[in-house]
Legacy VTK file of the C-alpha trace (Angstrom):
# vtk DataFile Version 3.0
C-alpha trace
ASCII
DATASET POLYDATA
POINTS 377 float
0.266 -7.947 13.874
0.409 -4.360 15.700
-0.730 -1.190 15.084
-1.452 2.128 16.537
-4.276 2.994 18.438
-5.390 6.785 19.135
-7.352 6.481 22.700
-10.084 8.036 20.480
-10.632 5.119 18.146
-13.688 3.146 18.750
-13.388 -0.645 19.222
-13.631 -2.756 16.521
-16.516 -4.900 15.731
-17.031 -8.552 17.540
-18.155 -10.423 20.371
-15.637 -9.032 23.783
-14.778 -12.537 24.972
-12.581 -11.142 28.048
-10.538 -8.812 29.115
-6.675 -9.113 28.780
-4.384 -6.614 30.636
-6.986 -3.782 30.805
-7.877 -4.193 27.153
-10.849 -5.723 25.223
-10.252 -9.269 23.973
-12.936 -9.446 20.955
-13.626 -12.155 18.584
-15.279 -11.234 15.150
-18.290 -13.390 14.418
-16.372 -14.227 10.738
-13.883 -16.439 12.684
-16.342 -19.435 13.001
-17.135 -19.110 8.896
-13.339 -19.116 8.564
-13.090 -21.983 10.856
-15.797 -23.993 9.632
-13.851 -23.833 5.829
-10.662 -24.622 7.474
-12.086 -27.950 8.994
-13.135 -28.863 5.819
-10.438 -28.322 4.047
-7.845 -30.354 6.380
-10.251 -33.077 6.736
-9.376 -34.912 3.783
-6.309 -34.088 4.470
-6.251 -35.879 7.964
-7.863 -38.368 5.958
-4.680 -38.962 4.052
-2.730 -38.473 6.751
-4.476 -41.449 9.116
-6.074 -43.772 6.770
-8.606 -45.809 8.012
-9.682 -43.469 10.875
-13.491 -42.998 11.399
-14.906 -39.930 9.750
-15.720 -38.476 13.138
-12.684 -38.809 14.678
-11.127 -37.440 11.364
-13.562 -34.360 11.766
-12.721 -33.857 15.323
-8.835 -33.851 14.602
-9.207 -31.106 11.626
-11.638 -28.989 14.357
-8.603 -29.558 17.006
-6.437 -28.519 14.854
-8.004 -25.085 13.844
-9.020 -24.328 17.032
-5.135 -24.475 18.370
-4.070 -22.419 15.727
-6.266 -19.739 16.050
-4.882 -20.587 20.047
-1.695 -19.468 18.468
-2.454 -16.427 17.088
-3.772 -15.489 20.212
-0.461 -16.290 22.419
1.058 -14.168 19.239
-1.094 -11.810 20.259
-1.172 -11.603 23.889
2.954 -11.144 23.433
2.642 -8.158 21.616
0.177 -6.781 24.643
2.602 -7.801 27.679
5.712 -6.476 25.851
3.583 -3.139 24.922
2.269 -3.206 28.483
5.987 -3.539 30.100
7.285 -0.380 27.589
4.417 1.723 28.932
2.177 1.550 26.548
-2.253 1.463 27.059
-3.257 -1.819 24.900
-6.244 -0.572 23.037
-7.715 -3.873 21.842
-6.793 -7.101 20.949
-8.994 -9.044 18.588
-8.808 -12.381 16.805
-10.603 -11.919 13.380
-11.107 -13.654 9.965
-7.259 -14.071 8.970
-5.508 -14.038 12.320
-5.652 -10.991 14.461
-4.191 -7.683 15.711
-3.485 -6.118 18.982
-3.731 -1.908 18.774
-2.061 0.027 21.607
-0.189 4.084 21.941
2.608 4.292 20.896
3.531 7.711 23.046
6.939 7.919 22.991
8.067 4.080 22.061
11.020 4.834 19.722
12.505 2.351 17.053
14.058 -0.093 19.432
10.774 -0.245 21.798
8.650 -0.680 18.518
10.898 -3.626 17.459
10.262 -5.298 20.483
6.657 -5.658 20.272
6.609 -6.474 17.282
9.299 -9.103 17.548
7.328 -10.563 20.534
4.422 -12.325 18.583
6.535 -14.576 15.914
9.244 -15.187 18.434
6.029 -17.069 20.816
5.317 -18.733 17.234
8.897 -20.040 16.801
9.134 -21.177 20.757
5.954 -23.065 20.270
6.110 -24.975 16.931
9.821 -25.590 18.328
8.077 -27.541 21.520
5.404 -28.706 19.495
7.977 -30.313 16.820
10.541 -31.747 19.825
6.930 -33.307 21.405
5.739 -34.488 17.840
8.835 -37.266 17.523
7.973 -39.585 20.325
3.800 -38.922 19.654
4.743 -40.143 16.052
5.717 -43.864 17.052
3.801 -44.338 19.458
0.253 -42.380 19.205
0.165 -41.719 15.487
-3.007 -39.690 15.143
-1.663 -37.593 18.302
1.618 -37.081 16.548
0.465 -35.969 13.218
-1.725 -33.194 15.082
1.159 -32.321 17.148
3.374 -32.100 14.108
0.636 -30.219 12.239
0.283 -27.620 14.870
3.881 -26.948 15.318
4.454 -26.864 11.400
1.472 -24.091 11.522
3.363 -22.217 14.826
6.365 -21.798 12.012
4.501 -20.821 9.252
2.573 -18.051 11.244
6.196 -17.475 12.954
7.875 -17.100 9.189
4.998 -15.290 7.241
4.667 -12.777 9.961
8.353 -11.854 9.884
7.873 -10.948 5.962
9.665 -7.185 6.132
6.431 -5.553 4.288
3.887 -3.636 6.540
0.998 -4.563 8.082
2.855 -7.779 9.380
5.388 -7.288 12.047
8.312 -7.911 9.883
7.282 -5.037 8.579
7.420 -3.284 11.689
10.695 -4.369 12.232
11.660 -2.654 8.814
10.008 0.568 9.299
11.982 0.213 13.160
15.167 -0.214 10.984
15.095 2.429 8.531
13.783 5.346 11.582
16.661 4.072 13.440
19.351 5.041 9.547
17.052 7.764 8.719
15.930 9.632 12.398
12.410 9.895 10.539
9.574 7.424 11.758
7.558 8.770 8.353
10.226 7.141 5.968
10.926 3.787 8.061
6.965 3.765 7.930
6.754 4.473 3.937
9.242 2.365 2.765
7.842 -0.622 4.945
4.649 0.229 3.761
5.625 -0.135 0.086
7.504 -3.009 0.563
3.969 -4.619 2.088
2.074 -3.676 -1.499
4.836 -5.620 -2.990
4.207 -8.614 -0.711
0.311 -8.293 -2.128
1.491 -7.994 -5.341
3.959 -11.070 -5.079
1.021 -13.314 -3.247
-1.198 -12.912 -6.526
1.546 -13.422 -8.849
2.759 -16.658 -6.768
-1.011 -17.975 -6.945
-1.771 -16.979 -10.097
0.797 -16.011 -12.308
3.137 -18.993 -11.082
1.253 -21.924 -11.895
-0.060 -20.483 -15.379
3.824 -20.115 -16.299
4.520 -24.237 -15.162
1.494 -24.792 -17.451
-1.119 -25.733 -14.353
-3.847 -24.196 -13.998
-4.449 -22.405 -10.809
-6.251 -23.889 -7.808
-9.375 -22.113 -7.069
-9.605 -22.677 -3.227
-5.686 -21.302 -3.322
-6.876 -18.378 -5.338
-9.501 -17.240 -3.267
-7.665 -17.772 0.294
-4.718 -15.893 -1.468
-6.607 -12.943 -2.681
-8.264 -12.587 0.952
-4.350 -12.338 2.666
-3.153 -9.941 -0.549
-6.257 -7.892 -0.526
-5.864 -7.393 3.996
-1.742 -7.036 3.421
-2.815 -4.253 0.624
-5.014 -2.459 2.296
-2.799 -3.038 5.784
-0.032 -1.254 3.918
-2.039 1.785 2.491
-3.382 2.189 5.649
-0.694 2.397 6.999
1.201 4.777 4.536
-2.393 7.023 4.988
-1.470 7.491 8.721
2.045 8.249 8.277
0.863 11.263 5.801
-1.470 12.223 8.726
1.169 11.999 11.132
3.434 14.173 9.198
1.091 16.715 8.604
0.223 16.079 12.502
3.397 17.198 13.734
3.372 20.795 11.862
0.161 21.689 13.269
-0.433 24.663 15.210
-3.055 27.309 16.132
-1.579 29.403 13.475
-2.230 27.074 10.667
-5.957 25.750 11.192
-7.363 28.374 13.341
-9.954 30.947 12.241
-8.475 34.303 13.813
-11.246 35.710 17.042
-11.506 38.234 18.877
-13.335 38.628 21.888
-15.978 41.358 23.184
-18.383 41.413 26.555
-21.354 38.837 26.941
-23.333 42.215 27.446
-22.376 43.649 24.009
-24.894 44.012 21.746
-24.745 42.643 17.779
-23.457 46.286 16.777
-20.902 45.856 19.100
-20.117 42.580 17.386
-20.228 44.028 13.743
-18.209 46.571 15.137
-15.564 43.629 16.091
-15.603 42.402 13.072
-14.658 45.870 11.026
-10.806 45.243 9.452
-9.949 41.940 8.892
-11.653 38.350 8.745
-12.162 37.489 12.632
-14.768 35.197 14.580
-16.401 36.920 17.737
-16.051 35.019 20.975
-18.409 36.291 23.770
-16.642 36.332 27.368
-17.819 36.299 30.781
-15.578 37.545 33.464
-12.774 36.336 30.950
-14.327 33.162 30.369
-15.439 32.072 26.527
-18.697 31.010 26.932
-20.666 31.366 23.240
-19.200 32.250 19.716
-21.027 34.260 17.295
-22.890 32.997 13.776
-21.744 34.604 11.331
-25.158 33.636 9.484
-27.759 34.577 12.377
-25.684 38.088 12.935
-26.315 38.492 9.073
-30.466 38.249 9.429
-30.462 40.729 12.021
-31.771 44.150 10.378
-29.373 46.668 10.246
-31.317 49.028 12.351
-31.991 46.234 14.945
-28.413 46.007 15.632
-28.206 47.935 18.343
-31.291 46.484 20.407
-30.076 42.739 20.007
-27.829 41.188 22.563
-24.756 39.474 21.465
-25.469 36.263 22.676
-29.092 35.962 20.859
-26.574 35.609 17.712
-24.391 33.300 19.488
-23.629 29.511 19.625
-22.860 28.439 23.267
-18.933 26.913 24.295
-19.051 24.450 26.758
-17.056 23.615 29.084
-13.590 21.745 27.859
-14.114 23.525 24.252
-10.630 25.382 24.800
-6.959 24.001 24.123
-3.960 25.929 24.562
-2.947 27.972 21.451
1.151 27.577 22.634
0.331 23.888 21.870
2.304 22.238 18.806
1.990 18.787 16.678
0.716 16.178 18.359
0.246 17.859 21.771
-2.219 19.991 19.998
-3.832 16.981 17.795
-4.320 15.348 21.194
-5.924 18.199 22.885
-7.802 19.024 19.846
-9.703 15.621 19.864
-10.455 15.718 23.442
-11.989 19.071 22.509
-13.967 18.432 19.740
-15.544 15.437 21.726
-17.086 18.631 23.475
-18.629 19.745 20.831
-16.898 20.049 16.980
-16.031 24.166 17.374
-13.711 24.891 20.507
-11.115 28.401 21.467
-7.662 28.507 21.613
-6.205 30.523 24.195
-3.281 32.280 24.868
-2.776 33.298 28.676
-6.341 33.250 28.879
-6.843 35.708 25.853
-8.955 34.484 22.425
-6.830 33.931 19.556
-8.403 31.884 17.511
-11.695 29.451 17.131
-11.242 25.694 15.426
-13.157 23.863 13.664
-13.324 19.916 13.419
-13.845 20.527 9.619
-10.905 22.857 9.386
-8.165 20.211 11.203
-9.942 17.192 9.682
-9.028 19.431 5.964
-5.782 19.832 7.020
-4.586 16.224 8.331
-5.646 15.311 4.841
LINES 1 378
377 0 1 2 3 4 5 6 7 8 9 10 11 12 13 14 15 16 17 18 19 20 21 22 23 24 25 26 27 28 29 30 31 32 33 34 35 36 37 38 39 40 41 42 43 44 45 46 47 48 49 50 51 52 53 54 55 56 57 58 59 60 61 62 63 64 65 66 67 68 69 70 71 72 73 74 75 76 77 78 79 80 81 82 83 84 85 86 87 88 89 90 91 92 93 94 95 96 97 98 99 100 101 102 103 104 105 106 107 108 109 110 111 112 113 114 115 116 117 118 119 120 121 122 123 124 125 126 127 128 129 130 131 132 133 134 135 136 137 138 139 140 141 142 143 144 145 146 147 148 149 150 151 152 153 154 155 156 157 158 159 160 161 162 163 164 165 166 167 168 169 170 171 172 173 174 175 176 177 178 179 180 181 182 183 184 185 186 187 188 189 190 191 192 193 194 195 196 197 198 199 200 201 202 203 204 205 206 207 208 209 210 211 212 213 214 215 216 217 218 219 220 221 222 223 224 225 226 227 228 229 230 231 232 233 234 235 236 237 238 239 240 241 242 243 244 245 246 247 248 249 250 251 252 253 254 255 256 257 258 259 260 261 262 263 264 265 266 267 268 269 270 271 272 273 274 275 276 277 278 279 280 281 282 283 284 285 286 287 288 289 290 291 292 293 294 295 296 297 298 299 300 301 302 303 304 305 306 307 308 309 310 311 312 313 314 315 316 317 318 319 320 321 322 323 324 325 326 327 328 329 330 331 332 333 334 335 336 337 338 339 340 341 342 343 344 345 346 347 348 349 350 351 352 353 354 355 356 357 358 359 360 361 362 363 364 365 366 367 368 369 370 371 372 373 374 375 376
């Protein structure tokens, strides 16, 4: 699977195992609980499969077996990375988690055809591999059987990740591909993005139903160990999808944001003045006070420590005593639209969470993290 990854997201969670074109390869510590089950669930299995092998050697081929597939989502993986990579895109992180994996990169200025080739990338490895695996299997069969039936497992798995993942419903890269689809009909990313989103609650939906509802209907009752691993892939493809219908909103709003709309309207006065200067500033409309130095912002005014001052004190009280310092790399340019100011904004408010827009070097406005954060959502 893919997904978008803002340079300011932290990394998730896990053990970094490597480092794969420039990016953080990281394993979450669930994957051996997840592998552990898995080799106990094939090992009867293997068990039917070679009867009359030893219980080790039956334990060992269920543990190979795991450990190749999770192989497999990794070269999945790794092809959605080297495509991104070629496109021009930064890989953010790859990691290999509890249900398979993800790989999280920009997506600065990939349109619908570049976006379909990443996410094409990872099944098509799948479908090359259990392909080889299955040609390979044939021969192993008659003469090594135990090698053959691993083989054959492992390329039957390579198809199933292949197929599953191809699923048009969003987080999975079918998914992708339908969201690609529909921006390329529509010339809107947010609908290709919506409607693949929805179509991925379905798939949730329709995984419960086939694991629940299904056998109830043929008058079986429902295996437990099907329900639970079925209600773990529903419950990540649900909350996938509404992710990933929360950052299209986000994005939408993203790309009609401006100075204008989230910034508190300032005005600017000498680092010398005084807080009756200040008050003074203030006098005819709703503004924030930005102290300058040589026509550099360097502190904005509190509204609530100008308010203790006495009135009568006003006069003797320097600005700045009433005054929250800017640092340096709190400004963004207040021409700035969309995403170019979204960007610039978050660089910012890693600064420190109030920063000044300026226009030509003038104040026009202060933001607030609180005020943008309000405004995305």
């Amino acid at each position: 699977m893919t997904s978008p990854a803002p340079a300011s997201l932290p990394h998730s969670t896990g053990w970094v195992i490597g480092r794969v074109l420039g990016a953080p390869l990281i394993l979450q510590p669930v994957w051996f609980l997840v592998a552990a089950v898995l080799t106990a669930v094939l090992v009867p299995l293997v068990q039917s499969a070679l009867p009359g092998t030893a219980t080790g050697w039956t334990i060992l081929v269920a543990a190979t077996f795991v450990v190749v597939l999770f192989a497999s989502v990794l070269a999945h993986e790794l092809a959605h990375a080297w495509v991104a990579t070629r496109l021009g895109q930064r890989v953010h992180e790859i990691v290999l988690s509890a249900l398979g994996g993800h790989t999280a990169f920009t997506r600065g200025g990939l349109g619908p055809g570049g976006s379909a080739l990443v996410a094409l990338a990872g099944p098509l490895v799948n479908l090359v591999l259990g392909g080889a695996l299955l040609a390979l299997a044939q021969p192993l069969l008659a003469t090594h059987r135990a090698a053959g039936v691993l083989v054959a497992a492992m390329a039957s798995a390579n198809l199933v990740v292949a197929a599953f993942n191809l699923v048009p419903g969003l987080p999975l890269d079918g998914g992708q591909l339908l969201a690609s689809l529909v921006w390329r009909l529509t010339g809107r990313k947010h609908t290709g993005t919506v409607v693949a989103a929805w179509v991925g609650r379905a798939l949730a939906v329709g995984l419960l139903g086939w694991a629940l509802v299904l056998p109830l209907a043929a008058g079986r009752s429902p295996v437990p160990f099907t329900v639970l691993w079925t209600l773990a892939v529903a419950a990540a493809v649900w909350s996938g999808a509404s992710g990933a219908l929360r950052q299209a909103r986000t994005q939408e709003r993203a790309g009609a944001l401006s100075v204008e709309s989230v910034g508190r309207p300032a005005r600017a006065v000498p680092a010398v003045a005084s807080a009756a200067d200040v008050v003074a500033a203030l006098t005819g409309g709703s503004f924030e006070v930005v102290l300058v130095d040589d026509g550099v912002p360097v502190a904005y005014v509190d509204r609530g420590a100008l308010a203790s001052v006495p009135p009568h004190a006003l006069a003797q009280t320097p600005a700045w005593s009433v005054a929250a310092p800017l640092h340096p790399g709190a400004a963004v340019d207040a021409d700035l639209r969309g995403t170019d100011l979204l960007t610039a904004l978050v660089a910012a408010f890693r600064v420190q969470p109030v920063v000044v827009a300026l226009a030509e070097g003038r104040v026009v406005a202060l933001l607030v993290d609180g005020d943008v954060a309000r405004s995305l959502r």
